[in-house]
C-alpha positions as CSV (number, residue, x, y, z in Angstrom):
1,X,-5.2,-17.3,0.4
2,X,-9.1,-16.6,1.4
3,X,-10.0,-19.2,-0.6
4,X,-7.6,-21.9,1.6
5,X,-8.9,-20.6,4.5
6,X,-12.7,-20.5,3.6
7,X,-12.4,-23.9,2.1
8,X,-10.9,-25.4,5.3
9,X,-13.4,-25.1,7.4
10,X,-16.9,-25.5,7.8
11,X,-19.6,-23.4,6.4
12,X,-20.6,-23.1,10.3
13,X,-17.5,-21.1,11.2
14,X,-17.4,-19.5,8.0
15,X,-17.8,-15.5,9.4
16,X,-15.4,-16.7,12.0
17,X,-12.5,-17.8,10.0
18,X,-13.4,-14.9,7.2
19,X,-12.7,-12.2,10.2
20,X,-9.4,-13.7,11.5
21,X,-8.4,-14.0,8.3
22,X,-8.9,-10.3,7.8
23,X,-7.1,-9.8,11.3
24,X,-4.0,-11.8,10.1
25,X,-3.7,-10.1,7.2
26,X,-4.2,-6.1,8.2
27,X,-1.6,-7.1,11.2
28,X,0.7,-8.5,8.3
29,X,0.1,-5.5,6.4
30,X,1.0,-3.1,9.7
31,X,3.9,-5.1,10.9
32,X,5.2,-5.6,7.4
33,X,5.6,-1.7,7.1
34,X,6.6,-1.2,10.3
35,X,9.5,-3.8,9.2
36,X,11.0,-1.9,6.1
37,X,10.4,1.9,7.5
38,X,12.7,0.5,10.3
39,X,15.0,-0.4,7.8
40,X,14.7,2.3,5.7
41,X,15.2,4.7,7.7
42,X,18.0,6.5,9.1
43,X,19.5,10.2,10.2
44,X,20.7,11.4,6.6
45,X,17.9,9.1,4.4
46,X,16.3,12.6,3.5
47,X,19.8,14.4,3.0
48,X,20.5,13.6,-0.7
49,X,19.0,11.6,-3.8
50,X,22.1,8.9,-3.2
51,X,21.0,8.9,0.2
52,X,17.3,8.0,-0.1
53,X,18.6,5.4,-2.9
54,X,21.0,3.7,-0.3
55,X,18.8,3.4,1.8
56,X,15.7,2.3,-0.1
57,X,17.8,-0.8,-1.2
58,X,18.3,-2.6,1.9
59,X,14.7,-2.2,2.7
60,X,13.6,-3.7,-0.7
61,X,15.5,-6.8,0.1
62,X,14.3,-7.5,3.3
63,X,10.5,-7.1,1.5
64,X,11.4,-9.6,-1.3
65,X,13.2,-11.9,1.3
66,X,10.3,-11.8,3.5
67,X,7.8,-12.3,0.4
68,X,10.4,-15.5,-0.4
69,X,9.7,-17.1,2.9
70,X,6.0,-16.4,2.5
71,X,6.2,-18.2,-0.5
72,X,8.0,-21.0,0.2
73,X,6.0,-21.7,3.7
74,X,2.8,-21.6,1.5
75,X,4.2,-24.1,-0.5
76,X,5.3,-26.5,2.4
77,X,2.0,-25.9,4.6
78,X,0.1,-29.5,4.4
79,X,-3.2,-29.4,2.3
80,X,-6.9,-30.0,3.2
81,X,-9.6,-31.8,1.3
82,X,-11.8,-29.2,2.4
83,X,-14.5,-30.0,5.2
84,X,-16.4,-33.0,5.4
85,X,-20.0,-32.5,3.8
86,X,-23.0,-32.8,6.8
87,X,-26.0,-35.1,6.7
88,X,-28.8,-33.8,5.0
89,X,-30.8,-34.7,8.4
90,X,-28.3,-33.2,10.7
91,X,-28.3,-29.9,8.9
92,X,-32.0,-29.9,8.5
93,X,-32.2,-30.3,12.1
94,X,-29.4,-27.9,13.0
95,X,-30.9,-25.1,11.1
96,X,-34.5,-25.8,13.1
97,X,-32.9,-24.9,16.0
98,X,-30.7,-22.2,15.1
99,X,-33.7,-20.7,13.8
100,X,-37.1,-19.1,16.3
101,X,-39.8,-20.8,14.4
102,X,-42.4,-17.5,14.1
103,X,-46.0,-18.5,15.6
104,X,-48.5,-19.0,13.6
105,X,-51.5,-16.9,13.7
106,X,-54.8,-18.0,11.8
107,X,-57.1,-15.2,11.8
């Protein structure tokens, strides 16, 4: 998945896609926990072995159903040839003046 999002955009915006990316997916992770203790739990989860069991099962569905849909919307999501390559001129000048030129001092 980094790899889809690093490749679709330019190397400009790289650190900027990188950290939503990383965003997106700890807030996945969170909510996606969040999701199945909600469903796993209940007043007498703890009480017995059977218990714990019971309720484990439903939550294990809803992660495998949620996985499913992940899967099947990566599949479906329309692909990118990647950014468009930039002029050797234009980058040569855009890194000029994203970059102080240090003075030059002939002793």
């Amino acid at each position: 998945m980094a790899n889809a999002v690093m490749g679709s955009v330019p190397q400009q915006e790289a650190g900027v896609a990188s950290g939503t990316n990383s965003a997106i997916r700890g807030l996945g992770g969170v909510f996606g926990v969040a999701v199945l203790a909600a469903v796993f739990t209940g007043p007498a989860v703890l009480g017995s072995p059977d218990a714990f069991v019971d309720a484990f099962k439903p939550a294990l569905w809803v992660g495998a159903g949620l996985a499913a849909v992940g899967t099947v919307s990566a599949l479906l999501a329309p692909r990118h040839q990647g950014p468009q390559p930039v002029e050797a001129a234009d980058s040569a000048a855009a890194e000029a003046d994203a970059v102080p030129q240090m003075a030059r001092t002939d002793a």
